[in-house]
C-alpha positions in Angstrom: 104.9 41.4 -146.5 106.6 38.0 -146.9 108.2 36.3 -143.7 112.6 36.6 -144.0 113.2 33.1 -143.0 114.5 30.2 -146.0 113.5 27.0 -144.5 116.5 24.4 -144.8 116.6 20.6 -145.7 120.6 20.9 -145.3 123.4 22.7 -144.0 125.4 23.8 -147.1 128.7 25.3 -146.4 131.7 27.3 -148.2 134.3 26.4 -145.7 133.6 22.6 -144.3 136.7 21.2 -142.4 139.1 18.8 -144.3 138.8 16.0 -141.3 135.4 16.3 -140.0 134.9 13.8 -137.0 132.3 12.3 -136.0 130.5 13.4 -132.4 132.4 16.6 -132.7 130.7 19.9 -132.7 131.6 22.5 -135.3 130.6 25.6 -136.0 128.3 27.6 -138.8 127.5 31.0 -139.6 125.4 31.9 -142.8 123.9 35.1 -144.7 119.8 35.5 -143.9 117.8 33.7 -141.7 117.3 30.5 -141.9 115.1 27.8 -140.1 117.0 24.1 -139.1 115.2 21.4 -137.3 117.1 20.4 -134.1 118.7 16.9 -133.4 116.8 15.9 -136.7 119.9 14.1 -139.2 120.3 16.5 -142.4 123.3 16.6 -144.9 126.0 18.4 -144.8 127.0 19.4 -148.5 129.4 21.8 -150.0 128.7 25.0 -152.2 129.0 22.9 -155.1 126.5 20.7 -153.8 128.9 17.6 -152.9 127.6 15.8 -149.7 130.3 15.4 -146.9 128.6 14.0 -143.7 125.2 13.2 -142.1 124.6 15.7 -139.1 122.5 17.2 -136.6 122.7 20.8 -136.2 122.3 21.4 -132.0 121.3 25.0 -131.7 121.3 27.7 -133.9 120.7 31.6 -133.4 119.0 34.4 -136.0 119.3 38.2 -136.1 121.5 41.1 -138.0 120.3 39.0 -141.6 122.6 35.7 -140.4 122.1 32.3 -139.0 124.6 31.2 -136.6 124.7 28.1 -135.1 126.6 24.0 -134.0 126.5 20.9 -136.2 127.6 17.4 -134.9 128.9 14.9 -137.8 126.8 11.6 -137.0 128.1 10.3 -139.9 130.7 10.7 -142.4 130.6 9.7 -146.3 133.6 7.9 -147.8 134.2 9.1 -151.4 132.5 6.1 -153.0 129.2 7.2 -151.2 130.5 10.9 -151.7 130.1 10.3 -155.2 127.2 8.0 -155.0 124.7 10.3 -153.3 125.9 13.5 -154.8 125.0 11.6 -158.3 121.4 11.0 -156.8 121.1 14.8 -156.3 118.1 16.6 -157.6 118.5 20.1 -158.1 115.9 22.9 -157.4 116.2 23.8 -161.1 115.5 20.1 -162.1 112.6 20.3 -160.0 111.3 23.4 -160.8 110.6 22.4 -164.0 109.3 19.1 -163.1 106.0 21.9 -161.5 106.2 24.2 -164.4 105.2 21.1 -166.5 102.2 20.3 -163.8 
């Protein structure tokens, strides 16, 4: 029996507000249960893996397979860096074949 929880790095989200602001709490609801570290800065990135913002997510809450929960924007990306750290990305598929290779 395997445990039901994905263990997370960021908050990826379909539906991310056009004007995030910073010190202003939003929030997120997601399919399957999910573990976040609290008050520990993560990125915030859309389905398409773009980053948006820097964040701490505040609290979040498990059960009926979802994750529901508040994120705080601590800081938000301009385009330039947008672009930037989006281009640094390294995909799990990239990686996974980085260990295949091993």
């Amino acid at each position: 029996m395997g445990n039901p929880f994905l263990l997370q790095a960021c908050l990826r989200l379909e539906n991310i507000p056009e004007n995030l602001e910073i010190g202003k709490e939003y929030v997120f609801s997601k399919k399957g249960h999910r573990l976040y570290q609290i008050n520990v800065p993560m990125d915030l990135r859309t389905e398409n893996w773009k980053f948006r913002a820097r964040i701490i997510i505040t609290n979040y809450m498990l059960g009926n397979d979802k994750t529901e929960g508040t994120f705080i924007p601590v800081k938000i990306f301009s385009n330039e860096e947008n672009e930037i750290i989006t281009k640094t990305f390294v995909s799990d598929e990239e990686v996974e074949k980085i260990i295949k290779h091993t």
